[in-house]
C-alpha beads as a LAMMPS data file, in Angstrom:
LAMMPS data file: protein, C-alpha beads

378 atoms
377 bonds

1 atom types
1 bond types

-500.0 500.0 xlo xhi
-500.0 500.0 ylo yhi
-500.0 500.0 zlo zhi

Masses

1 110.0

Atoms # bond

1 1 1 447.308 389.847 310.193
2 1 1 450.233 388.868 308.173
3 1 1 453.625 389.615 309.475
4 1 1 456.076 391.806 307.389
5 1 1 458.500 389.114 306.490
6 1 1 455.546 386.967 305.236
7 1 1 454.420 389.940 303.561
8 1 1 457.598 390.377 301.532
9 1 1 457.687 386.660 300.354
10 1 1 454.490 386.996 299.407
11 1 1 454.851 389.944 297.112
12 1 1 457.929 388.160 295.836
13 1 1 455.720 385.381 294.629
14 1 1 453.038 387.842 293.197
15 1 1 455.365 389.795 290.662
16 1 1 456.773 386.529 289.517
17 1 1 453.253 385.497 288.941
18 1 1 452.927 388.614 287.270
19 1 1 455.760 388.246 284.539
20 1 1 454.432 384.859 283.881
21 1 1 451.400 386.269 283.112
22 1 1 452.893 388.595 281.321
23 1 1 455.080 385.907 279.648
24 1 1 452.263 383.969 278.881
25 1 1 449.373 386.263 277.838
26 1 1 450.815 389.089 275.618
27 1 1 453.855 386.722 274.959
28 1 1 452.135 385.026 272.773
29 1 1 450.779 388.387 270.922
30 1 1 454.146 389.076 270.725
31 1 1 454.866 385.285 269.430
32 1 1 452.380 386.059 266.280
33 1 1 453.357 389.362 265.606
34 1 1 457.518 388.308 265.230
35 1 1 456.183 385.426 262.901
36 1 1 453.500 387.601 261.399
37 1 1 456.160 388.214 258.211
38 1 1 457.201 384.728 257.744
39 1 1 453.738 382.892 258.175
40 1 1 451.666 385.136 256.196
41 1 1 452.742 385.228 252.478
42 1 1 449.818 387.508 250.944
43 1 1 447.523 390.728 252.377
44 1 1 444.811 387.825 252.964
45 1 1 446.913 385.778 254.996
46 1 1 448.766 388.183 257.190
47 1 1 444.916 389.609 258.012
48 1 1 444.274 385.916 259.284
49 1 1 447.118 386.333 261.357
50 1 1 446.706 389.366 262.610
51 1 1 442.847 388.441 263.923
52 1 1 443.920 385.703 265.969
53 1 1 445.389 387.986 268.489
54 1 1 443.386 391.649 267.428
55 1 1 440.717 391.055 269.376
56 1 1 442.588 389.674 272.554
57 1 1 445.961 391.898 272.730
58 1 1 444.803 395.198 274.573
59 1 1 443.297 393.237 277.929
60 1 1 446.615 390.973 277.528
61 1 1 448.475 394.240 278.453
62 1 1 446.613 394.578 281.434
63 1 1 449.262 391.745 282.445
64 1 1 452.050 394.599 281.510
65 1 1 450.380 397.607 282.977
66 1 1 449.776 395.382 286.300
67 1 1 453.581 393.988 286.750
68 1 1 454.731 397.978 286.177
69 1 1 452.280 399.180 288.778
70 1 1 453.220 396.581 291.166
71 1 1 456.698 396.828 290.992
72 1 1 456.738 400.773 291.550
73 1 1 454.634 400.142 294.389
74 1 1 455.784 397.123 295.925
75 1 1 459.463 397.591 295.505
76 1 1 459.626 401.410 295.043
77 1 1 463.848 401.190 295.283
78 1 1 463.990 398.512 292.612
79 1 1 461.621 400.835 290.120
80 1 1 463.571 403.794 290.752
81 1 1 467.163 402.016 290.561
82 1 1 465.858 400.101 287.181
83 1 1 463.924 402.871 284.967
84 1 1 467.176 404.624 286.059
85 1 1 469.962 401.708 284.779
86 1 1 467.858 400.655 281.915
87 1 1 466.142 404.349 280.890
88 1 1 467.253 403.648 277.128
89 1 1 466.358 400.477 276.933
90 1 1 463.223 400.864 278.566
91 1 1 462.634 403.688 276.233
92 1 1 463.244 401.379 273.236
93 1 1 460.580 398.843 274.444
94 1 1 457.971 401.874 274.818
95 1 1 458.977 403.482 271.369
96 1 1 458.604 399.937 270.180
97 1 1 455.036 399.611 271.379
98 1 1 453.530 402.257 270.296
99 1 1 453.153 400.553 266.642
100 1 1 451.055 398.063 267.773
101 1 1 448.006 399.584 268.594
102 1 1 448.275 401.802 265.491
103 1 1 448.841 399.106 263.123
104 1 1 445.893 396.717 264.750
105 1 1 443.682 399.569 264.267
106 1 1 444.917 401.598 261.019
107 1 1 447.209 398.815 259.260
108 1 1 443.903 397.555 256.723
109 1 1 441.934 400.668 256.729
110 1 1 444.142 401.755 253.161
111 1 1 443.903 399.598 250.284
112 1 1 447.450 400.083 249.654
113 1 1 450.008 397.539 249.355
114 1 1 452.742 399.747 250.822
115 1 1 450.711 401.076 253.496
116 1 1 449.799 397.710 254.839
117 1 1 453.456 395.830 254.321
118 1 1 454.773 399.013 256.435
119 1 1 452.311 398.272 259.166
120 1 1 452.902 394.413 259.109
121 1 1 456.775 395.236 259.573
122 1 1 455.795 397.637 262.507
123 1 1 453.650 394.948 264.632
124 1 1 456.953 392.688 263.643
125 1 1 459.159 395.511 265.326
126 1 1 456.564 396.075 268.327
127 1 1 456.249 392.069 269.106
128 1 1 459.941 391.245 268.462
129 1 1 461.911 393.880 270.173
130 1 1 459.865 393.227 273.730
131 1 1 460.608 390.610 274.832
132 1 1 464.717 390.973 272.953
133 1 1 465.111 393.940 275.285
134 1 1 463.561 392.696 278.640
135 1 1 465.836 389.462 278.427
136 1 1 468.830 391.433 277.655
137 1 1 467.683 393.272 281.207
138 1 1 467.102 389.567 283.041
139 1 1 470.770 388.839 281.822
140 1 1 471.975 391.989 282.897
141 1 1 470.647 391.126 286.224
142 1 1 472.196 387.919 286.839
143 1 1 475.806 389.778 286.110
144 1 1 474.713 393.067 288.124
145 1 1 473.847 396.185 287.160
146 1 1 476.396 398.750 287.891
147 1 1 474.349 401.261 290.329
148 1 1 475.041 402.412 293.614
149 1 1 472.817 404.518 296.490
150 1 1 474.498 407.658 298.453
151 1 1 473.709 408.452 301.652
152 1 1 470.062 409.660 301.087
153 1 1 468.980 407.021 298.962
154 1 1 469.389 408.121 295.915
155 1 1 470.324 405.931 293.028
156 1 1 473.224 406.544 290.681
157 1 1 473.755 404.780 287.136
158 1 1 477.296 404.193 286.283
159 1 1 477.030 402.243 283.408
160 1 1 476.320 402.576 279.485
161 1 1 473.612 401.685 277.190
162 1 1 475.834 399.543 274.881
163 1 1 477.539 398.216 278.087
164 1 1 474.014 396.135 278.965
165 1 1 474.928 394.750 275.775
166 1 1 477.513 392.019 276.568
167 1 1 477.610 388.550 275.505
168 1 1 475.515 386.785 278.304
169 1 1 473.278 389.302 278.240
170 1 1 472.197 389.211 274.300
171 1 1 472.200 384.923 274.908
172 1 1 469.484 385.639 277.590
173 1 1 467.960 388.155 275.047
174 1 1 467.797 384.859 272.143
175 1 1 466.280 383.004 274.842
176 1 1 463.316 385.370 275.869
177 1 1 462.732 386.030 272.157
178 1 1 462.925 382.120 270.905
179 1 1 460.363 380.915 274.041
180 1 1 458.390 383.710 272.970
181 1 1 458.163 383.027 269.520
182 1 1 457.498 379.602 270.101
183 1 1 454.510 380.618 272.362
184 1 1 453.087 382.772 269.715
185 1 1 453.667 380.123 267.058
186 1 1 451.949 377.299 268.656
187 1 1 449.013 379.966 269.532
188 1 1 448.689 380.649 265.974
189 1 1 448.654 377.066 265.261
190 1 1 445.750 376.366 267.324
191 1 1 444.026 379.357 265.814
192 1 1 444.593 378.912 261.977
193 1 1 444.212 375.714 259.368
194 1 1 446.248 374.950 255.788
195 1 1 449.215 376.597 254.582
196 1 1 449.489 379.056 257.789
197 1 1 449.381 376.406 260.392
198 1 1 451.586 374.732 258.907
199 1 1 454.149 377.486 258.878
200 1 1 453.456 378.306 262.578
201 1 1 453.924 374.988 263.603
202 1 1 457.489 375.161 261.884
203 1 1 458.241 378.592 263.147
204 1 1 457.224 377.224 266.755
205 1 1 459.242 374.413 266.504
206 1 1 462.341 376.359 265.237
207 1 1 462.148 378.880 268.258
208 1 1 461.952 375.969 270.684
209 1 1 465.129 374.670 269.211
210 1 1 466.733 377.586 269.875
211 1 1 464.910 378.276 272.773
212 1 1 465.999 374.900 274.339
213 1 1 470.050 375.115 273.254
214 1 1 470.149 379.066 274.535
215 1 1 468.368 377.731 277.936
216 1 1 470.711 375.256 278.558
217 1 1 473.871 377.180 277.394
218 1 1 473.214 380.136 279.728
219 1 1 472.799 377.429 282.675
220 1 1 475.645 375.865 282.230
221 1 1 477.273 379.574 281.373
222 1 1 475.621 381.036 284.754
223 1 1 477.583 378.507 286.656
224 1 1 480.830 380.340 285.900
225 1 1 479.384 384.341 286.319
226 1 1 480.333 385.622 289.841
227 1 1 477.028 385.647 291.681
228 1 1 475.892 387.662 295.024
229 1 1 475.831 386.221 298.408
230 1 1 474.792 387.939 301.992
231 1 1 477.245 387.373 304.226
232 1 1 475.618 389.298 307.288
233 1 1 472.531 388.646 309.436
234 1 1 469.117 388.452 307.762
235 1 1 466.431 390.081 309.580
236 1 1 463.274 389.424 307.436
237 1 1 461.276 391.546 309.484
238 1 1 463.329 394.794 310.079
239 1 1 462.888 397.898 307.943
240 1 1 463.649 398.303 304.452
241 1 1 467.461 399.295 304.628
242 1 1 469.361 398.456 301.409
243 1 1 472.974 399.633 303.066
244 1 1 472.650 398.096 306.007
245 1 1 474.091 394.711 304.990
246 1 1 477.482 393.042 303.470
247 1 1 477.374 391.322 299.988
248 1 1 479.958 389.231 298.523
249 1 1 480.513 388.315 294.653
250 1 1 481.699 384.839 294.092
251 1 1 481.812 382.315 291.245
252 1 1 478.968 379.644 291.536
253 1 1 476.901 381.828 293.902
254 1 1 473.107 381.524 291.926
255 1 1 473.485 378.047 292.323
256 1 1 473.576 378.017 296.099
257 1 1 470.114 377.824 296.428
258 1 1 469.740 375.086 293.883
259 1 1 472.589 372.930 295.954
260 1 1 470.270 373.908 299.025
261 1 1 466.921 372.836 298.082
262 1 1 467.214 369.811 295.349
263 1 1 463.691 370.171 294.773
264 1 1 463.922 373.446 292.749
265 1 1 466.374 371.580 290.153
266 1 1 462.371 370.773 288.930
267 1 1 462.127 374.305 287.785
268 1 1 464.255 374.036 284.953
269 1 1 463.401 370.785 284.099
270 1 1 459.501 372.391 283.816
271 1 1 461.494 374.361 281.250
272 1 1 463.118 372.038 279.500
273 1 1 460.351 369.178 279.287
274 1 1 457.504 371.635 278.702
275 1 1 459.223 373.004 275.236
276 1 1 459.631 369.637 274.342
277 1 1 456.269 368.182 274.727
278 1 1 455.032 371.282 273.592
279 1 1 456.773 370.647 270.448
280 1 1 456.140 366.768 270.010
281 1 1 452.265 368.041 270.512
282 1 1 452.311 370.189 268.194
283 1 1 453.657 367.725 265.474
284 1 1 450.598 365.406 267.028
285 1 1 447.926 368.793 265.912
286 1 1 446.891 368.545 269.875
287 1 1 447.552 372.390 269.925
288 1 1 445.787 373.446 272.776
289 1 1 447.895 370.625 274.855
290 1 1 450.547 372.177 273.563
291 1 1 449.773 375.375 273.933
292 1 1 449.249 374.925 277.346
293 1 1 452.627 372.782 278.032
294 1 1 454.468 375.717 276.231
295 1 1 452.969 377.982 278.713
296 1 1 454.195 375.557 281.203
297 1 1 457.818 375.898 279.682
298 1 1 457.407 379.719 280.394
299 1 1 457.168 379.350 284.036
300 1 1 459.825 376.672 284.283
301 1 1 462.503 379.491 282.865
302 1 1 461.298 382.930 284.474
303 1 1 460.809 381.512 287.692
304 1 1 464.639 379.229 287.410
305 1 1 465.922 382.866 287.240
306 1 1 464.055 383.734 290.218
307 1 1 465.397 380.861 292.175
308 1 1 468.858 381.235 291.351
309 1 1 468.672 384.774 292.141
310 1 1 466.693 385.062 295.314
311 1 1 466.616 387.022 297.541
312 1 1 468.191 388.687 295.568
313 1 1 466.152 391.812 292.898
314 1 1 469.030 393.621 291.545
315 1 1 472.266 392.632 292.185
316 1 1 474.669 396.095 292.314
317 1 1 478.140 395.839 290.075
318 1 1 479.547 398.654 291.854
319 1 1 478.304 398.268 295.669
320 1 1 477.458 394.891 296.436
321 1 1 476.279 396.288 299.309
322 1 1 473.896 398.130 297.450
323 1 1 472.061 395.443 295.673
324 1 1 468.360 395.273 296.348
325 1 1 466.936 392.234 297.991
326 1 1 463.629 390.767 299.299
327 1 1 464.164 391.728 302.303
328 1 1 465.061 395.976 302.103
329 1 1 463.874 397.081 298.700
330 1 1 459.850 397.153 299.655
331 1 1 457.414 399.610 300.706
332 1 1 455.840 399.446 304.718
333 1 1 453.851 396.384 306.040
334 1 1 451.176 398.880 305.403
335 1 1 451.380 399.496 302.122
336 1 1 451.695 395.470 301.205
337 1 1 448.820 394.232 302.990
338 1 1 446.596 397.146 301.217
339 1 1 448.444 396.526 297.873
340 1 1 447.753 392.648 298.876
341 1 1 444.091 393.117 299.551
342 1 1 443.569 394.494 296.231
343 1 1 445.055 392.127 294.582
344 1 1 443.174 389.066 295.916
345 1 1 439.827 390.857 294.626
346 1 1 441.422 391.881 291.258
347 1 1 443.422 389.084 290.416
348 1 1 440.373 386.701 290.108
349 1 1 438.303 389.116 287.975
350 1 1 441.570 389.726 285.390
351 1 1 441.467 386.038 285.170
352 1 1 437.747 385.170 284.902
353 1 1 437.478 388.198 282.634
354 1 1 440.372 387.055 280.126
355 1 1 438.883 383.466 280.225
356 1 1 435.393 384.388 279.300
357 1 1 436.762 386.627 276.590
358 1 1 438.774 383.294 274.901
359 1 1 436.115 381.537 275.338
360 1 1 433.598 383.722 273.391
361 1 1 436.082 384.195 270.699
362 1 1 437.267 380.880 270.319
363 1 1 437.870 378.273 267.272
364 1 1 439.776 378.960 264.032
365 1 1 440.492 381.826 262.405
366 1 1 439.833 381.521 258.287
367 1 1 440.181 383.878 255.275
368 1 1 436.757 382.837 254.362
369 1 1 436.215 384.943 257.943
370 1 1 437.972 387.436 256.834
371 1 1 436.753 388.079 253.513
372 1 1 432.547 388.473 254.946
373 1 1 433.887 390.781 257.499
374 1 1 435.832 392.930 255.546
375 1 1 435.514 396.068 257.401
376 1 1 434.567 394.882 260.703
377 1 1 438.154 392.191 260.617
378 1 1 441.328 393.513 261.838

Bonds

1 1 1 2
2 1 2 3
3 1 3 4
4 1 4 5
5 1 5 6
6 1 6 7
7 1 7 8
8 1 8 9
9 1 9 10
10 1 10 11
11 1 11 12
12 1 12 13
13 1 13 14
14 1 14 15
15 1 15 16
16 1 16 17
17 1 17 18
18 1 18 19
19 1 19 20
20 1 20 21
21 1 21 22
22 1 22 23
23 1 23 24
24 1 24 25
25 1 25 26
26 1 26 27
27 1 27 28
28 1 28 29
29 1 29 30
30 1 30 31
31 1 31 32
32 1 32 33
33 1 33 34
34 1 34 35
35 1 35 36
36 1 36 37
37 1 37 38
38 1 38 39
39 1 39 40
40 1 40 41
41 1 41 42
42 1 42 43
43 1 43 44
44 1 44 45
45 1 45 46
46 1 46 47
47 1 47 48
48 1 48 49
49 1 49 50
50 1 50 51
51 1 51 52
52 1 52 53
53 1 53 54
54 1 54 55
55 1 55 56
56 1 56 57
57 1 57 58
58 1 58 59
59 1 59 60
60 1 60 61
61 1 61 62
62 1 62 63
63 1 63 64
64 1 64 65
65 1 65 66
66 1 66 67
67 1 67 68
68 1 68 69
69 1 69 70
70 1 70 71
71 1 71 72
72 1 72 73
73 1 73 74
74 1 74 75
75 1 75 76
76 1 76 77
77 1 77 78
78 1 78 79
79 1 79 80
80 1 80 81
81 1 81 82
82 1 82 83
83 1 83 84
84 1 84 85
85 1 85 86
86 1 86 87
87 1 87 88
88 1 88 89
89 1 89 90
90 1 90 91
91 1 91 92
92 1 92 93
93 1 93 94
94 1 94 95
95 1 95 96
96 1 96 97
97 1 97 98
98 1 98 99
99 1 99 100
100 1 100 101
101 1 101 102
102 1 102 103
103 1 103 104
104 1 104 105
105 1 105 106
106 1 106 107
107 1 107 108
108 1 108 109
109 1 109 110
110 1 110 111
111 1 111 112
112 1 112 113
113 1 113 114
114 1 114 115
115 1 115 116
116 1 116 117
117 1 117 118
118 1 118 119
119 1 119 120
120 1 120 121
121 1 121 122
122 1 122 123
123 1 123 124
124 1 124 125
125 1 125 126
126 1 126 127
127 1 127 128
128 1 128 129
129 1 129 130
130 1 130 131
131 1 131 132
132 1 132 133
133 1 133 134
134 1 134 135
135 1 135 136
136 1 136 137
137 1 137 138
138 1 138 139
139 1 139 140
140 1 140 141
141 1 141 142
142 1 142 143
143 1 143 144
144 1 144 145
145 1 145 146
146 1 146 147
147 1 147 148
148 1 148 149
149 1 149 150
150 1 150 151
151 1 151 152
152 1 152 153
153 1 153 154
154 1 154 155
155 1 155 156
156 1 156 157
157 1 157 158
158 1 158 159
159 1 159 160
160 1 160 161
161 1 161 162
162 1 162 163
163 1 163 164
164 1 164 165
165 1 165 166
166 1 166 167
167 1 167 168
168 1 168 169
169 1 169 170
170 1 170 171
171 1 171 172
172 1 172 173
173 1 173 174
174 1 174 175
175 1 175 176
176 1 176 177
177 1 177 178
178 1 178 179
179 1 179 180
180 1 180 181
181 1 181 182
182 1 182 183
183 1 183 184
184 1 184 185
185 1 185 186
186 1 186 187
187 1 187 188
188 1 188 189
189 1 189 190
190 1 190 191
191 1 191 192
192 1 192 193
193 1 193 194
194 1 194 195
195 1 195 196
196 1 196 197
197 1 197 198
198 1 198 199
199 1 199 200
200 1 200 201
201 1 201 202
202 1 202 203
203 1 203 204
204 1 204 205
205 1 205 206
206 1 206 207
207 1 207 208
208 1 208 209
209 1 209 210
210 1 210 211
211 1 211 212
212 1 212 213
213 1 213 214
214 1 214 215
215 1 215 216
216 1 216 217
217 1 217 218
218 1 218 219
219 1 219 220
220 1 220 221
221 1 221 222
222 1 222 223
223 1 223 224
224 1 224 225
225 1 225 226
226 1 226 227
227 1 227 228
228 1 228 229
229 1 229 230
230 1 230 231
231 1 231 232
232 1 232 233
233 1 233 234
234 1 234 235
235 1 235 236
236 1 236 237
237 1 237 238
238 1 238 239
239 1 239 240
240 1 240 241
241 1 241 242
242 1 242 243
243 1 243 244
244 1 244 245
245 1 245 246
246 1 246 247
247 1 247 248
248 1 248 249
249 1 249 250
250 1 250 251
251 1 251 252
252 1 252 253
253 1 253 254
254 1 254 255
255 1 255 256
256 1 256 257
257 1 257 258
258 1 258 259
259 1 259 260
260 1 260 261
261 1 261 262
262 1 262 263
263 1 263 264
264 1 264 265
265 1 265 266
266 1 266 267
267 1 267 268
268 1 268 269
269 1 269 270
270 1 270 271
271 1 271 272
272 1 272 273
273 1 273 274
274 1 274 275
275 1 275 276
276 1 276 277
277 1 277 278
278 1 278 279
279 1 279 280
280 1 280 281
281 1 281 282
282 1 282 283
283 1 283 284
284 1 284 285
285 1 285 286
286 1 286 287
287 1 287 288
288 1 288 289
289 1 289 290
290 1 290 291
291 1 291 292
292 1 292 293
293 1 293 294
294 1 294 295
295 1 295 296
296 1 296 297
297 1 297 298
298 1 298 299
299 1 299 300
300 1 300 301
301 1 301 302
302 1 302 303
303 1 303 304
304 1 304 305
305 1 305 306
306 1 306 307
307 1 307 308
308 1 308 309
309 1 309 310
310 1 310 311
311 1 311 312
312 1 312 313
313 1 313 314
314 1 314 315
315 1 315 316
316 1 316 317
317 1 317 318
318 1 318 319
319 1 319 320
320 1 320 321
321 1 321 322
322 1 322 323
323 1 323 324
324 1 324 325
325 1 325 326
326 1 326 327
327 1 327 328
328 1 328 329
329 1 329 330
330 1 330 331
331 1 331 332
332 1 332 333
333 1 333 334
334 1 334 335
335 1 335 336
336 1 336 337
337 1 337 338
338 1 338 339
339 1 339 340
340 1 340 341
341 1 341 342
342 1 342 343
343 1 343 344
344 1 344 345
345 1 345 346
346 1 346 347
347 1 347 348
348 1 348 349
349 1 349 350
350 1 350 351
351 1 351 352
352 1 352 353
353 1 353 354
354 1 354 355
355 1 355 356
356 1 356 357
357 1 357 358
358 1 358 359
359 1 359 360
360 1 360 361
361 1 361 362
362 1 362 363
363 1 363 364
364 1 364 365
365 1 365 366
366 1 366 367
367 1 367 368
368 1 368 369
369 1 369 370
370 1 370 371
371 1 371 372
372 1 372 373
373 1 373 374
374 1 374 375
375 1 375 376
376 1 376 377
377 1 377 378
C-alpha cells in the first residue's frame, strides 16, 4: 500500500500527464482550427481542413473532461480556489467551446456562403481562444493569484478579471497559443498534400518562431518575478492543511529547484530542441517525425513550469501562507489510491482506444475525398 506522501507525488505527476495530453491531443484540434482561416482559401479547402480533425476531436476532449475531473477530485482546494479566481475567464473558454461542436456538425449542412464563413470563424474563435486563456492562467500562476482562505476554509478572490491580464501573463498567453498552433499546423501537414500543406507547414513554422522567442523571453523574464518559497517544516505525510505553514516571496525563487537538480535544466531544452527539429522536419516533409518531436516540445514547456513551480499549485498574492502546495491541497490517502486505481485501468484503454482510432483513420486527407462524400464529410 502506497504511503500518502508517495501518493501525492504521484498524483502530481498524473495531472501533468494529463495537460500534456491535453496539450498534445486536442492541442492540435485547436492548432487546425486557429489556422483553419489562413490555410483554407475556398469552401473546398477549408472542408479538407476541417476533416482532418472532425472525426478525431470529441474523444480528444476526453483528455479535457479527464484533467477537470481529476483536478476537482484530487486537489479539491485548488478547483475550488481556481474556478473561483479565474470564474470569467474560465467562463470565456466554455462560451468559446461551445462553437465547435456546432460548427463540426452544422457548419456544411447549408449551401450558403455566409452560413459556412460564419461557422469557419467560430471553430477559429473555439480553437484560438483555449489555449490564449489557459496560458494567460499558467502566467498568472507563476506571479500568484491574489486569493486567500478564512478560518473555515473558504476561499476568497480579491482580484479582477482585467487584472489577470498583465504583461507576463498575456507573453505566457502568445506562448501557449504559438506551440499550439504549431502543433496543429504540422498535424495538418501530415494530413493534407498541395497548396494546403504547404500553407500549414508555413503557419507551423511561423508559430514555432514565435513560440521559441516567447519561451525563452518569459525564462529569462521569470528569473526576475518574485517567486514562493516554504520556509517551515515539510511534512509530506501529515494532513492536508493549507495554513499551517510560512511562505516567503523572493526574486529568483522558481529557479531554486533548477539550481538544485541540474538535471531538470533538460526540460526546457526538450522545449527548445523539440520545436526546432520539429520545424527543420517539417521543411524535410518527414511530418509524422515532426509531429511527434513537436509533441515532444509540448512536454518540455508544460512540465518546465511544473518544475519551477513545485511544490508549489497556486501560489497566493495576498497570503503566501495560503498558497496551495503538493503537500496540503489534496483529498485523503483514501480517496487517491481509489482515484489511482482507476486510473491505471482507464488510462491504458483512453490510450489504446485513441491509437486504434488514428490508426483506422489514417493517411491524407484530399478534396477528391471530399467531393464523393459530400454528405457523409464534415
Amino acid at each position: 500500500m502506497l504511503d500518502y506522501s508517495t501518493l501525492k507525488i504521484i498524483w502530481w505527476l498524473l495531472v501533468g500527464v494529463l495537460l500534456v495530453g491535453f496539450a498534445i491531443m486536442d492541442g492540435h484540434d485547436m492548432g487546425v482550427g486557429t489556422l483553419l482561416p489562413f490555410v483554407g482559401r475556398s469552401d473546398l479547402e477549408r472542408r479538407v481542413v476541417i476533416n482532418t480533425v472532425g472525426p478525431h476531436w470529441e474523444g480528444n476532449q476526453v483528455w479535457f473532461i479527464t484533467g477537470g475531473g481529476a483536478l476537482f477530485a484530487a486537489w479539491p482546494l485548488v478547483y475550488a480556489a481556481a474556478f473561483s479566481g479565474f470564474y470569467w475567464a474560465m467562463l470565456a473558454v466554455l462560451w468559446a467551446l461551445f462553437l465547435r461542436p456546432v460548427g463540426f456538425d452544422y457548419r456544411s449542412k447549408i449551401h450558403n456562403a455566409a452560413w459556412r464563413s460564419a461557422w469557419d470563424w467560430g471553430l477559429f474563435v473555439g480553437a484560438s481562444v483555449p489555449p490564449l486563456i489557459f496560458g494567460v492562467a499558467f502566467g498568472n500562476l507563476l506571479q500568484g493569484v491574489p486569493f486567500q482562505f478564512d478560518n473555515y476554509l473558504a476561499s476568497t478572490y480579491t482580484g479582477s478579471f482585467w487584472q489577470l491580464l498583465n504583461p507576463f501573463a498575456l507573453l505566457a498567453g502568445v506562448l501557449s497559443s504559438a506551440m499550439i498552433t504549431m502543433h496543429g499546423g504540422i498535424y495538418l501537414a501530415h494530413r493534407t498534400e498541395g497548396v494546403i500543406q504547404a500553407r500549414a507547414v508555413k503557419g507551423a513554422v511561423g508559430a514555432a518562431i514565435v513560440m521559441l522567442v516567447a519561451f525563452i523571453a518569459a525564462g529569462v523574464w521569470l528569473q526576475y518575478i518574485d517567486g514562493y518559497r516554504i520556509t517551515s517544516v515539510i511534512h509530506p505525510s501529515a494532513l492536508a492543511d493549507p495554513l499551517g505553514k510560512t511562505v516567503v516571496r523572493e526574486a529568483g525563487a522558481w529557479m531554486l529547484n533548477y539550481d538544485r537538480q541540474p538535471l531538470l535544466w533538460a526540460l526546457p531544452a526538450l522545449g527548445v530542441m523539440g520545436a526546432l527539429l520539429a520545424t527543420l522536419l517539417l521543411r524535410l516533409r518527414r511530418t509524422l517525425t515532426a509531429f511527434v518531436c513537436s509533441a515532444l516540445a509540448l512536454a518540455g514547456v508544460i512540465a518546465t513550469a511544473g518544475a519551477a513551480m513545485f511544490p508549489f499549485i497556486m501560489p497566493s498574492s495576498t497570503m503566501p501562507a495560503a498558497s496551495l502546495t503538493v503537500w496540503d491541497s489534496v483529498s485523503s490517502r483514501l480517496t487517491l489510491g481509489i482515484m489511482l486505481g482507476v486510473t491505471v485501468i482507464f488510462m491504458p484503454l483512453i490510450v489504446l482506444y485513441t491509437s486504434w482510432a488514428y490508426r483506422v483513420m489514417r493517411g491524407k486527407v484530399t478534396a477528391a475525398y471530399v467531393k464523393e462524400n459530400e454528405h457523409g464529410a464534415y
